[in-house]
PDB file of N, CA, C and O in Angstrom:
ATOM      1  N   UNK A   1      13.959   4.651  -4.674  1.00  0.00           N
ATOM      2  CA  UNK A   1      13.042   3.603  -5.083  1.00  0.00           C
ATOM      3  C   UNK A   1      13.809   2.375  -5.558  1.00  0.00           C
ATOM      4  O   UNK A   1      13.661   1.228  -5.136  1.00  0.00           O
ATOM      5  N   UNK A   2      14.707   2.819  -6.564  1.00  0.00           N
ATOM      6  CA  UNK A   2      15.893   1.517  -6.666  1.00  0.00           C
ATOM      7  C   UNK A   2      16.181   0.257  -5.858  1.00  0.00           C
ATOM      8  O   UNK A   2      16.019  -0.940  -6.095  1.00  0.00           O
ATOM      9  N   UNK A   3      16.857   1.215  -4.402  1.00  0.00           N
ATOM     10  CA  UNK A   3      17.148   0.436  -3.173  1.00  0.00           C
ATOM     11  C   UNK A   3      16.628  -0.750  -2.764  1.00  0.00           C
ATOM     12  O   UNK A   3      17.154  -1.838  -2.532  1.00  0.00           O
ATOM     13  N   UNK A   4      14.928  -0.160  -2.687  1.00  0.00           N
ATOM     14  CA  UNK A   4      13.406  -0.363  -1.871  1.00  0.00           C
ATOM     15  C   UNK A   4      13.364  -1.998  -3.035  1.00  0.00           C
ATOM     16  O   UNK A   4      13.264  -3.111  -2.517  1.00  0.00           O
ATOM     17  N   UNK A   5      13.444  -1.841  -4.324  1.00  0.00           N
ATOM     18  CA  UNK A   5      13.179  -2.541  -5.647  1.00  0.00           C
ATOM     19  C   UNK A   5      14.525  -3.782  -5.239  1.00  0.00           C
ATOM     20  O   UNK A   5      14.269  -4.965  -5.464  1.00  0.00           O
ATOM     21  N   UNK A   6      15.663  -3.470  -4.753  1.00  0.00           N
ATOM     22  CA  UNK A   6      16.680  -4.516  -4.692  1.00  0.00           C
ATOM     23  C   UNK A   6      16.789  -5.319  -3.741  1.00  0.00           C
ATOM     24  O   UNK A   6      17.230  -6.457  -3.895  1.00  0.00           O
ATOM     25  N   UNK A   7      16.258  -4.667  -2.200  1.00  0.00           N
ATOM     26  CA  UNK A   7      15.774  -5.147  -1.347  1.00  0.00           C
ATOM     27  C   UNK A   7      15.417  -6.084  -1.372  1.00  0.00           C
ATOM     28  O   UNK A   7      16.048  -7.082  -1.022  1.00  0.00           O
ATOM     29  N   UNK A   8      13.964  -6.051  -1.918  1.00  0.00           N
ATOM     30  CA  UNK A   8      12.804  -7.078  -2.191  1.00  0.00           C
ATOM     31  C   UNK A   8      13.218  -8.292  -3.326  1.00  0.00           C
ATOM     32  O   UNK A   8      12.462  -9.241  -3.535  1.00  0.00           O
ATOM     33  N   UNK A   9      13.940  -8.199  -3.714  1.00  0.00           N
ATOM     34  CA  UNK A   9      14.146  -9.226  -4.701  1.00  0.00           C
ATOM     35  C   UNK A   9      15.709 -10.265  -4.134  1.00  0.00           C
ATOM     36  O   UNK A   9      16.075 -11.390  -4.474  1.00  0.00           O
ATOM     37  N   UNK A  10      16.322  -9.235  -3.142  1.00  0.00           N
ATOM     38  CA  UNK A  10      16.974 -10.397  -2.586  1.00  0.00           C
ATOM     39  C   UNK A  10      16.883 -10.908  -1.432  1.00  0.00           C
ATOM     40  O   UNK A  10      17.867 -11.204  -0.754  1.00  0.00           O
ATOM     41  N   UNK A  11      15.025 -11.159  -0.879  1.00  0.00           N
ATOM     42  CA  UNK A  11      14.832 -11.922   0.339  1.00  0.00           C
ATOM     43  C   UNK A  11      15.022 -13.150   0.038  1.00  0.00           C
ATOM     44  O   UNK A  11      14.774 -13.821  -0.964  1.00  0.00           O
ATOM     45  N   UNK A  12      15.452 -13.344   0.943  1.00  0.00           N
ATOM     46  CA  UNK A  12      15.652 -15.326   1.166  1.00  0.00           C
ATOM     47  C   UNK A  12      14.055 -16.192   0.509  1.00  0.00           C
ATOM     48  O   UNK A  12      13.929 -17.318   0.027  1.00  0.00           O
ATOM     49  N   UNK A  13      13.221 -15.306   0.710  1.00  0.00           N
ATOM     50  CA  UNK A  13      11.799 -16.543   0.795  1.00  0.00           C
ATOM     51  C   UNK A  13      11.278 -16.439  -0.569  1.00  0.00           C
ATOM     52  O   UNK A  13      10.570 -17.357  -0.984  1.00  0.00           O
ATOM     53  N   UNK A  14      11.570 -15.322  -1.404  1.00  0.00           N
ATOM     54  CA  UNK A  14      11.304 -14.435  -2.444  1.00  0.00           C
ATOM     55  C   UNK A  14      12.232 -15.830  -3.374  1.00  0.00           C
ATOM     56  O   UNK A  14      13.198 -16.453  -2.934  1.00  0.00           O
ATOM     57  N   UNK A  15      11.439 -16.049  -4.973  1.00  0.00           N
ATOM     58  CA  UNK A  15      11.741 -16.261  -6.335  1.00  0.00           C
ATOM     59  C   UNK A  15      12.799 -15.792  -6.796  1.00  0.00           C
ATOM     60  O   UNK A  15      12.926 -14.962  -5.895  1.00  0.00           O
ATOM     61  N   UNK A  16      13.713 -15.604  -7.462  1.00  0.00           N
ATOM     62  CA  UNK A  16      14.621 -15.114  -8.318  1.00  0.00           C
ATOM     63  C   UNK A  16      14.355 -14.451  -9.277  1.00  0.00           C
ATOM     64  O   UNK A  16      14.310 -14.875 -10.432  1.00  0.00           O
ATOM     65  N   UNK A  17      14.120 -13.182  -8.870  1.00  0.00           N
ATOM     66  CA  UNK A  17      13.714 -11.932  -9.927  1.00  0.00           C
ATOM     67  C   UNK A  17      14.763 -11.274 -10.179  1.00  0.00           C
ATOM     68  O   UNK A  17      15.732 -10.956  -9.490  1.00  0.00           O
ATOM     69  N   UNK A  18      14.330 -11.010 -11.778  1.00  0.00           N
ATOM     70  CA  UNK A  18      15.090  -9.830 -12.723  1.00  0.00           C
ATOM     71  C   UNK A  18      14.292  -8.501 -13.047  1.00  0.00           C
ATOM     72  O   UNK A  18      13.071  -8.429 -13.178  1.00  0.00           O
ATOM     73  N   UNK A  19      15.083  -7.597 -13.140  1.00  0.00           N
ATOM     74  CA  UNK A  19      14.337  -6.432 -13.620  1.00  0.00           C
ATOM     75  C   UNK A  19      14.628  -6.367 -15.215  1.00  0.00           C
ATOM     76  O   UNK A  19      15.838  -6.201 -15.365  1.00  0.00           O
ATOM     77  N   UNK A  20      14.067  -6.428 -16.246  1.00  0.00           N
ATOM     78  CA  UNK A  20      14.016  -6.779 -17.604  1.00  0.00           C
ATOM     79  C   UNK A  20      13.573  -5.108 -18.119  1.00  0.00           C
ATOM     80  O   UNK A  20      12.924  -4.345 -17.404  1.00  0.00           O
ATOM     81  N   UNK A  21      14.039  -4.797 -19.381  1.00  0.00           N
ATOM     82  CA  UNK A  21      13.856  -3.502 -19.996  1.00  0.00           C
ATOM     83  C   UNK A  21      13.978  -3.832 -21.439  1.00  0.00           C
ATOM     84  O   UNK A  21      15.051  -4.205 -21.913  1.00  0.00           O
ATOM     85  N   UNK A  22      12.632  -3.670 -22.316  1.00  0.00           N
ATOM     86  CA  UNK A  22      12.583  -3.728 -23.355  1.00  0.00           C
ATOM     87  C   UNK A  22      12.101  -2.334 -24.372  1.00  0.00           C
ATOM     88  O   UNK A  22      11.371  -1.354 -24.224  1.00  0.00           O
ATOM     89  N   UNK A  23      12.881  -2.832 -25.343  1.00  0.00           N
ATOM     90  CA  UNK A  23      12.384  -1.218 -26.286  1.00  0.00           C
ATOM     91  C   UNK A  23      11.669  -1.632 -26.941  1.00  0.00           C
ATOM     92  O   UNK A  23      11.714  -2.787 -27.365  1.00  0.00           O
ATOM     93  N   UNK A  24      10.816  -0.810 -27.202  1.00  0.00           N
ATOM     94  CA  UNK A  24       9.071  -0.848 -27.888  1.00  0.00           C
ATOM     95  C   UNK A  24       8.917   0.276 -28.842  1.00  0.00           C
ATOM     96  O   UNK A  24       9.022   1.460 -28.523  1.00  0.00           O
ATOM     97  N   UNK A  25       8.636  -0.214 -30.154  1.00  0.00           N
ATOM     98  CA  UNK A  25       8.631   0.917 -31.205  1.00  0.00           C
ATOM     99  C   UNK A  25       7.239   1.634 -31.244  1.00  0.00           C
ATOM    100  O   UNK A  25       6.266   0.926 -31.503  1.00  0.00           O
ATOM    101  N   UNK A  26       7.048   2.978 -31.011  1.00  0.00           N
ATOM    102  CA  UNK A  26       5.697   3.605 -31.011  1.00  0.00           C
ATOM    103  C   UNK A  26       5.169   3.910 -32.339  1.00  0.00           C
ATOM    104  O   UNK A  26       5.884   3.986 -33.337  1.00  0.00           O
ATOM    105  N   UNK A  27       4.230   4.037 -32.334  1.00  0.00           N
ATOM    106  CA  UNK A  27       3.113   4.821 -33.793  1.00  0.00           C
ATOM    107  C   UNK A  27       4.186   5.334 -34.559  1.00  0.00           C
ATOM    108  O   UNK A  27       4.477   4.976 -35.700  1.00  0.00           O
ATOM    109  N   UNK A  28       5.035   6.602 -33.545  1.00  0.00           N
ATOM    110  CA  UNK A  28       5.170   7.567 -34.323  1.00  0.00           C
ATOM    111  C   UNK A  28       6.543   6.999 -35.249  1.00  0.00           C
ATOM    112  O   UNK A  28       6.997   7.519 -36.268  1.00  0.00           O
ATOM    113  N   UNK A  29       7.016   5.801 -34.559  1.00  0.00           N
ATOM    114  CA  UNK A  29       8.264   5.436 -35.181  1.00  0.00           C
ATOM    115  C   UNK A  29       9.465   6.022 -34.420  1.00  0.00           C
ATOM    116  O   UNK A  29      10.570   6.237 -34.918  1.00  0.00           O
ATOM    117  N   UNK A  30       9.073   6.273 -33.035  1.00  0.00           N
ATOM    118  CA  UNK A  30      10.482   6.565 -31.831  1.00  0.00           C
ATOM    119  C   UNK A  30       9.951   5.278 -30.970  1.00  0.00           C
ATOM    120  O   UNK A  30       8.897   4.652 -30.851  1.00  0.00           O
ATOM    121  N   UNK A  31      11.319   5.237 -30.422  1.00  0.00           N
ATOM    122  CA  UNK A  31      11.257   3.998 -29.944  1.00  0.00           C
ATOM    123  C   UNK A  31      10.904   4.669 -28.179  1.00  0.00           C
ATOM    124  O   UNK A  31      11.043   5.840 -27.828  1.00  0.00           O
ATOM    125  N   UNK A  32      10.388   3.396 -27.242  1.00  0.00           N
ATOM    126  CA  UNK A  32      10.413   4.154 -25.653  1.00  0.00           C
ATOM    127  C   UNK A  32      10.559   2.800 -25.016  1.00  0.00           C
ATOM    128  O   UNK A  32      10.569   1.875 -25.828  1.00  0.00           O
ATOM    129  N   UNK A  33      10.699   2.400 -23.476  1.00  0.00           N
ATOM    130  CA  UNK A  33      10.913   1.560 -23.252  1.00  0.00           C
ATOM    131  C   UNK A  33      10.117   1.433 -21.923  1.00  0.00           C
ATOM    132  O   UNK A  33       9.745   2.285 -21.117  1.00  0.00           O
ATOM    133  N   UNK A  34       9.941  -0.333 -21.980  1.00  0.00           N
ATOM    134  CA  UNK A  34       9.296  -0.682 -21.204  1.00  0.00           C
ATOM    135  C   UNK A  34       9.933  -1.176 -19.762  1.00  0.00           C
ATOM    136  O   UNK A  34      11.127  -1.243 -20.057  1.00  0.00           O
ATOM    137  N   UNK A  35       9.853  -1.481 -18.664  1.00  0.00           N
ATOM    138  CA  UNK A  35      10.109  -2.077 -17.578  1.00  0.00           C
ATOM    139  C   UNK A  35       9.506  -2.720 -16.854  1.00  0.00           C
ATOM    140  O   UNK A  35       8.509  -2.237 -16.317  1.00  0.00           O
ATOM    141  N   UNK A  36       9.948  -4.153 -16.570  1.00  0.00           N
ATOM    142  CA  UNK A  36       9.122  -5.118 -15.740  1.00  0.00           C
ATOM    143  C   UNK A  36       9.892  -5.840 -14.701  1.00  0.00           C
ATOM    144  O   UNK A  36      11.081  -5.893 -15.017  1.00  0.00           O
ATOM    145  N   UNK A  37       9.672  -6.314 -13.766  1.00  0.00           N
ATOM    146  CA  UNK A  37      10.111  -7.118 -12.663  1.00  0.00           C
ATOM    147  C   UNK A  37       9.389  -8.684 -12.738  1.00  0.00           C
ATOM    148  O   UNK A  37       8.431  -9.063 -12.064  1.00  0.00           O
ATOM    149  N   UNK A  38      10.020  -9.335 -13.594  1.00  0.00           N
ATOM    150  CA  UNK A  38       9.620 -10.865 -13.462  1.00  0.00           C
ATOM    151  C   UNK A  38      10.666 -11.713 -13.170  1.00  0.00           C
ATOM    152  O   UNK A  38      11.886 -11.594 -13.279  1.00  0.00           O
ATOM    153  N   UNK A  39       9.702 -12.888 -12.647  1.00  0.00           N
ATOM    154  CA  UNK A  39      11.129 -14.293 -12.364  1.00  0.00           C
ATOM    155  C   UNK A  39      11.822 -14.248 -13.390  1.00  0.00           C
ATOM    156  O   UNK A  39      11.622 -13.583 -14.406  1.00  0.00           O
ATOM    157  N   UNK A  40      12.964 -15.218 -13.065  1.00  0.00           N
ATOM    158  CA  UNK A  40      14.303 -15.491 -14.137  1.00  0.00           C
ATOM    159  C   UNK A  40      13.462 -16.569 -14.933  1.00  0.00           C
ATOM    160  O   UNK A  40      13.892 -16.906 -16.036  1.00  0.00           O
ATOM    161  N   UNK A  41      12.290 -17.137 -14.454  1.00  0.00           N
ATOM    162  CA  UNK A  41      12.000 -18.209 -15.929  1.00  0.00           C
ATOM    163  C   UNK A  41      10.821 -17.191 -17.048  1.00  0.00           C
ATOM    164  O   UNK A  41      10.412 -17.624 -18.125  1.00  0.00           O
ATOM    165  N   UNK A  42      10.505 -16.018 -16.559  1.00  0.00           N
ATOM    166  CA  UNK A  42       9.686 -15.645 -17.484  1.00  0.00           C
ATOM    167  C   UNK A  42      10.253 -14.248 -18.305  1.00  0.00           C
ATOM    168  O   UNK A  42       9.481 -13.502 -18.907  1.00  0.00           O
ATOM    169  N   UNK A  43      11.443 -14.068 -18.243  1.00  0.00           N
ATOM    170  CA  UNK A  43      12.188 -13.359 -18.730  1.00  0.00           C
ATOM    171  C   UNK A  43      12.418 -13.184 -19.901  1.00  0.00           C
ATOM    172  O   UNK A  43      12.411 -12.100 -20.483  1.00  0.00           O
ATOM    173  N   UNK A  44      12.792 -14.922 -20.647  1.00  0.00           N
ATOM    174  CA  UNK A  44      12.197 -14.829 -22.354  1.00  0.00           C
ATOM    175  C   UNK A  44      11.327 -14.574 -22.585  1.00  0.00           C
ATOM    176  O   UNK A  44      11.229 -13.476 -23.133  1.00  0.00           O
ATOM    177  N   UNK A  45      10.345 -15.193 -22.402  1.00  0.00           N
ATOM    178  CA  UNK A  45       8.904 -14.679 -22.617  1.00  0.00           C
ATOM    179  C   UNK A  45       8.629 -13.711 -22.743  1.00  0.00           C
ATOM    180  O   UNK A  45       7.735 -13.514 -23.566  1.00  0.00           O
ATOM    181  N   UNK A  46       9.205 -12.543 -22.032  1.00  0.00           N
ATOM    182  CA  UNK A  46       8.886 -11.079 -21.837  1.00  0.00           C
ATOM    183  C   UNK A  46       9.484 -10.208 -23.233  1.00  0.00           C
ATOM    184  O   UNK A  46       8.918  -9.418 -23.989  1.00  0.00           O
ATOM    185  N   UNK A  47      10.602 -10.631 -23.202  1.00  0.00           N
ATOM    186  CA  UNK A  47      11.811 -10.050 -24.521  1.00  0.00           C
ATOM    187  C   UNK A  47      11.220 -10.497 -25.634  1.00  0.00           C
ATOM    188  O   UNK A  47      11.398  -9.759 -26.602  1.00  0.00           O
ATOM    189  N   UNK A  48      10.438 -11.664 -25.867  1.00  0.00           N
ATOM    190  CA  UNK A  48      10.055 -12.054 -27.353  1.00  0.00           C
ATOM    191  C   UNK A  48       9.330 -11.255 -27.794  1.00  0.00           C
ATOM    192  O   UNK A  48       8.910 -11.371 -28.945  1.00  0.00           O
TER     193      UNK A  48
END
């Protein structure tokens, strides 16, 4: 699935995407993490 995911993000016609991974503290007080595929300009946005 990786591959399929790197592929697609380095077509020529395709935006400049990052795959971004943030840790997110749960209820219980363990942490788990999130994963998203957005452009390189919405990348802060995502981490804040």
């Amino acid at each position: 699935m990786a591959k399929k995911v790197v592929a697609t993000l380095k077509s020529a016609d395709a935006k400049q995407f990052t795959k971004v991974i943030k840790a997110v503290k749960t209820s219980k007080g363990s942490y788990s993490f999130e994963e998203r595929v957005v452009s390189k300009d919405m990348a802060n946005d995502f981490l804040k």
